[in-house]
N, C-alpha and C positions, 0 to 999 in steps of 0.2 A: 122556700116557696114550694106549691104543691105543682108537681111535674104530671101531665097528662101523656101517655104516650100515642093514646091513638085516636081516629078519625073520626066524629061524629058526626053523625047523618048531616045533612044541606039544611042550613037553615035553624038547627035544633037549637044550637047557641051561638053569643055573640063569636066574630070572626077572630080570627088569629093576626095578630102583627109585631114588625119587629118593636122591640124597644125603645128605638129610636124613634118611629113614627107614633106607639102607644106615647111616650113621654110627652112628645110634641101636643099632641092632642088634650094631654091629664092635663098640662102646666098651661099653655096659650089657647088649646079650644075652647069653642064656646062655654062660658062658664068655668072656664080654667082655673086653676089654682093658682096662678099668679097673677090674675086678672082679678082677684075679689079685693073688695073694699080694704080690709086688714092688713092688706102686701105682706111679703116674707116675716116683715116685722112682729106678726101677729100669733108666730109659726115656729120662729125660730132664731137665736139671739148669736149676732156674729161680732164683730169685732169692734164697727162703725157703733153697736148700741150695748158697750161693754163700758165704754168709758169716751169720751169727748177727748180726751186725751191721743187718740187714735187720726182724728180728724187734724189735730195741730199738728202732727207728727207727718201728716199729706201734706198738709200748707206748707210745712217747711221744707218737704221736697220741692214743692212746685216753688219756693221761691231759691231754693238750689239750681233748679235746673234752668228759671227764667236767668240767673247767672251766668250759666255756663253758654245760653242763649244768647246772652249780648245785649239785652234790655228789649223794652219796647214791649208791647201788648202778649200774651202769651195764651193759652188753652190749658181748663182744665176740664176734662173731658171724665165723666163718668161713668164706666159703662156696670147695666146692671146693675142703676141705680134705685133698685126700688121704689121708698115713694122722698126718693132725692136727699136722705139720714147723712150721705156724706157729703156731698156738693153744699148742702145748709152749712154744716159744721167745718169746712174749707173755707168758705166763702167769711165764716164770722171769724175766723183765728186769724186770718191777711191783716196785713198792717194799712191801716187804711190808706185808697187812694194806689190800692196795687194797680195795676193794669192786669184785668184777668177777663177772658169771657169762656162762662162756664155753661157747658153743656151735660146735661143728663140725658142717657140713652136706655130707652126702657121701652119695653111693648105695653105697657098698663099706660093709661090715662097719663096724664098731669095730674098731680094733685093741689086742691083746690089748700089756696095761700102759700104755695110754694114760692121762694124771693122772686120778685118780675126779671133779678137779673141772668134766672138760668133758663136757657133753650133745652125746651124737651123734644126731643127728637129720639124716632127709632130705629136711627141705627148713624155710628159716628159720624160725625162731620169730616170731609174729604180737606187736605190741602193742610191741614193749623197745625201749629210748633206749639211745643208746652208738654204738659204730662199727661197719657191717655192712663187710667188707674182701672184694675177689673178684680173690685173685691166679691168674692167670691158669686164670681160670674160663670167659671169656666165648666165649673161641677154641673150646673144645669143647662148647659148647650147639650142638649138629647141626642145619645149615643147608644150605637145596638149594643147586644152581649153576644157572647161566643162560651160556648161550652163544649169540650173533649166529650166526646162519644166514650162507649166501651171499646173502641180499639184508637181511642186516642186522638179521632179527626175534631177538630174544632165546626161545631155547626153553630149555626145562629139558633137564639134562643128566642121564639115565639111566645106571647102573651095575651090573655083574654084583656076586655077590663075591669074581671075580677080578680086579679093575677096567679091565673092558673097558666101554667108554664108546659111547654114542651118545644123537644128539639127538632129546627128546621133543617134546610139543608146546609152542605156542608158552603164555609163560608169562601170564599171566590174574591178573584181581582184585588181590587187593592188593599181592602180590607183584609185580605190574607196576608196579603204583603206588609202594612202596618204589624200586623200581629207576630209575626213571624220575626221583622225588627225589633218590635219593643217589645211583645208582651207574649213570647210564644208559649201555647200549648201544651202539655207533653199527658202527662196523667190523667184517664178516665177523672172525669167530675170537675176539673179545676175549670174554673172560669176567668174571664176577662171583661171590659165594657172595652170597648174599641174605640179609639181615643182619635182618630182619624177625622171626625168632625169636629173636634174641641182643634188641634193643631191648624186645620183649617179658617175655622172663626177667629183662633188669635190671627194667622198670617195677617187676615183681611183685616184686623183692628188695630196691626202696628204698621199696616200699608196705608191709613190715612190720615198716618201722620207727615208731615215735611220736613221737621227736624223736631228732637227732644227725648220722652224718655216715657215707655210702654212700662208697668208693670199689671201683672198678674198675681195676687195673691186666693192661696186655698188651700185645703186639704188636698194634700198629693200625694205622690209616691215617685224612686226612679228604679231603674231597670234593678239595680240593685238587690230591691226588698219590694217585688212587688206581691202579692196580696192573691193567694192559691186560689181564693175561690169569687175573688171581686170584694166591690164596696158597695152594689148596690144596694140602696135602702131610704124607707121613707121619711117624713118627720111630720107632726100633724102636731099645735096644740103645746109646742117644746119637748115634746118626747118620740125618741125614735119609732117606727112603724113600719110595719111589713108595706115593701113598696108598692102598692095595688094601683092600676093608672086610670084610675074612674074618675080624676079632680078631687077628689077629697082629700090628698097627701102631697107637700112636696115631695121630689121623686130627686133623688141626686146620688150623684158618686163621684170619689176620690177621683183627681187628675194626672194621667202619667204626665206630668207638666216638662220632665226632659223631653219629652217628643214634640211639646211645644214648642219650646227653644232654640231660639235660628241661632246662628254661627258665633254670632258677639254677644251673646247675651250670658247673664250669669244667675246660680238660684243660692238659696241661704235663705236660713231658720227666719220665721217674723223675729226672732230675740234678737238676732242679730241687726236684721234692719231698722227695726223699730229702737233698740239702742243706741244705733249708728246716727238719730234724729231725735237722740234726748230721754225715749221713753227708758225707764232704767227699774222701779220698781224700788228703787233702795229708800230706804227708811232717814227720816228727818234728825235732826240733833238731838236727842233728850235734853241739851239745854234749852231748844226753845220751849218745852214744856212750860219752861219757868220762867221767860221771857215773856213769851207772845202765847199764850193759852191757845187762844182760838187760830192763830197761825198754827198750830203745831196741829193741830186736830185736821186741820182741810189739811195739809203736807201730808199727813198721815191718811186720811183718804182717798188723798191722790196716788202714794204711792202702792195703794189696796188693788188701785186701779192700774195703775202701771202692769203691777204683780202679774193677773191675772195675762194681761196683753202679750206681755214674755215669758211667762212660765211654763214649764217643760211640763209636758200629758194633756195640756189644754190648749188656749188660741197661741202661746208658743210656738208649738208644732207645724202653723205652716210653713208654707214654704213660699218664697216672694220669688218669681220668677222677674228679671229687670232687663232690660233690651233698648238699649239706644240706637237712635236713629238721625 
């Protein structure tokens, strides 16, 4: 990004804000980028619209977890539902006559023929048992950045919105604090996005549940191997883009998702969970070629699709963060 370092007259150009407020505004202001007609879908292809296979592999949690539940009516709750790609494909893989009532939670509209039996609401439903799912929700809850100075102090990182960048003050209170646990500082230039509102928004989305089973799935990271200079960046069109916070781009970044992680919860690869519910990617019998033709060609599609869903360098690589409650 291009760094400005100094002050321009009153008024000469658009004003200065952090990241977190600049995002806020690109994605949900008026005219926002998650707000137009197209939704994410139009933008950029995740896991829900990689393969249908993704969505049966939810329903079969959620009918896991209504198990573990004890029967009786249960929640499936989708946040950051777009324009509702998974709650449709849940709701069609249930064995009919499940007991489910599904909620999609999104700041966009409803969209028009969405099933009459899911509630769109903006923001989770308080009280219900069942499974609250947040596919790739967490990366665009809007988060400042923090960047070392030349003697090392982490300041916030200020943004036009045409993103031109320069360093604010140095970063204070809690947000110090966050960075300092999870994602400290030390070398001129290295940066962070501050992950202190993402751990927040999860708390408050696995606190309204009553009993059952939070996950979290996204590109992440943990303390481990976190990422010298950040992940912010944009996506416009299915191809990445300098992250500019005008609305014309989604604006997202990787999630320290261990910082999100209350005390019982555990995280592991999507290949993992996604195997753990069947998806497997493995190839059909070469006898049925000779068999069943046209069986063996869909098995063989299917498992194209599997492939992609658990495969290591691509949607493999997230990471499911899971939390009972």
């Amino acid at each position: 990004m291009n760094h400005e370092v100094r002050d321009d007259a009153a008024g000469a150009s658009p004003p200065w804000s952090g990241w977190r407020a600049a995002t806020e505004r690109a994605l949900y202001g008026p005219g926002g980028f998650y707000l137009r007609p197209e939704g994410p879908a139009g933008h950029f292809r995740t896991s829900v619209h990689a393969s249908p296979l993704f969505a049966r592999a939810v329903a079969r949690l959620l009918e896991e977890v209504a198990g573990e539940l004890g029967g009786g009516e249960v929640a499936f709750v989708d946040m950051g539902a777009g324009r509702g790609e998974l709650v449709t494909g849940v709701l069609a893989a249930l064995p009919a006559g499940f007991p489910v009532r599904a909620y999609a939670v999104e700041r966009a509209a409803r969209p028009p023929g969405l099933d009459e039996r899911v509630t769109w609401l903006a923001s989770p439903p308080p009280g219900v048992r069942g499974l609250l799912f947040a596919n790739e929700w967490l990366d665009n809850v809007p988060a400042d950045v923090a960047e070392a100075d030349a003697d090392g102090v982490p300041r916030e990182v200020l943004v036009r919105p045409d993103g031109t960048e320069r360093l604010g003050a140095p970063v204070s209170g809690e947000d110090a604090r966050w960075l300092e646990r999870w994602w400290p500082l030390r070398e001129p230039g290295e940066r962070a996005e501050i992950g202190r509102t993402r751990d927040e928004a999860w708390a408050s989305a696995v606190g309204t549940l009553s009993a059952g089973l939070a996950v979290a799935v996204d590109y992440a990271h943990v303390a481990s191997a976190r990422p010298r200079y950040g992940t912010l960046t944009g996506f416009r069109g299915g191809r990445e883009v300098p992250p500019v916070p005008d609305g014309t781009c989604d604006i997202t970044s990787h999630v320290a998702l261990d910082a999100c992680a209350g005390p019982s919860a555990e995280l592991l690869p999507q290949r993992e969970a996604l195997t753990a519910l069947g998806v497997t990617g493995a190839r059909p019998p070469l006898s049925l070629a000779t068999t069943d033709p046209a069986a063996y060609v869909r098995a063989l599609a299917g498992a194209g699709e599997a492939a992609e869903l658990v495969g290591r360098g691509g949607l493999g690589d997230f990471l499911w963060l899971r939390e009972r409650v």
